[in-house]
C-alpha positions, 0 to 999 in steps of 0.5 A: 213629590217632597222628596222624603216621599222620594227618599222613602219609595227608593227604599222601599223597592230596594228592600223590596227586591232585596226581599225577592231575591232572597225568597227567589234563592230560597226558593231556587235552593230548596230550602228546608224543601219549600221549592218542592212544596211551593211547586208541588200545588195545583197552583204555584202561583198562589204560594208564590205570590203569598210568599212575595207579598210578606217579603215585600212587607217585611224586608221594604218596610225594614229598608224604610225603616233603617233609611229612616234610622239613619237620617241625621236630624238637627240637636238642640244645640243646631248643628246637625247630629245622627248615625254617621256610618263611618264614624261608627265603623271607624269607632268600631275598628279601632275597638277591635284589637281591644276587644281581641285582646281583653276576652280569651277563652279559659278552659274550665274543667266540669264535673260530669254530674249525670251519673250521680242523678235519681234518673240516670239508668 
């Protein structure tokens, strides 16, 4: 097998159990009520694996996807460029205390308007 093939079928079963984790914890959390509604039918299979199948399209294709993103590929001037993580994140380290320091929240005083509207009871 070429090995971006291996490359993009590692990706897809780590976003795919990345995936199932996340509807099994939504599922085990109850959220928004989908665990009392998924076991509350006649059959929980159906439901669950419907469930499974969109999270295993949406989260592995988003893995390969990134993977994919990520690769460094050759410039036209030969030498090899791309998204290099780290130097992202050092990048965005050292532009944090800028960051910080240049937005401050300043309070700015409002009228209230709504007494002063046609519709106000």
């Amino acid at each position: 097998m070429p090995d971006l093939l291996k490359f993009l079928a590692r990706n897809l079963v780590m976003g795919t159990l990345a995936g199932w984790v996340s509807l099994a914890a939504l599922i085990g959390t109850n959220t928004r009520g989908l665990g009392d509604i998924v076991f509350a039918s006649s059959n929980p299979v159906l439901p669950i694996a419907l469930l499974a199948f969109g999270f295993f399209i949406t989260f592995g294709s988003l893995a390969m996807g990134a993977a994919i993103m990520m690769l460094p590929y050759k410039g036209d001037e030969g030498k090899s460029s791309g998204l290099k993580v780290h130097t992202l994140l050092a990048t965005l380290q050292k532009m944090m205390p800028r960051l910080r320091r240049s937005h401050e929240l300043i309070p700015v005083p409002v009228e209230d308007k709504s007494k002063r509207s046609k519709y106000y009871r």
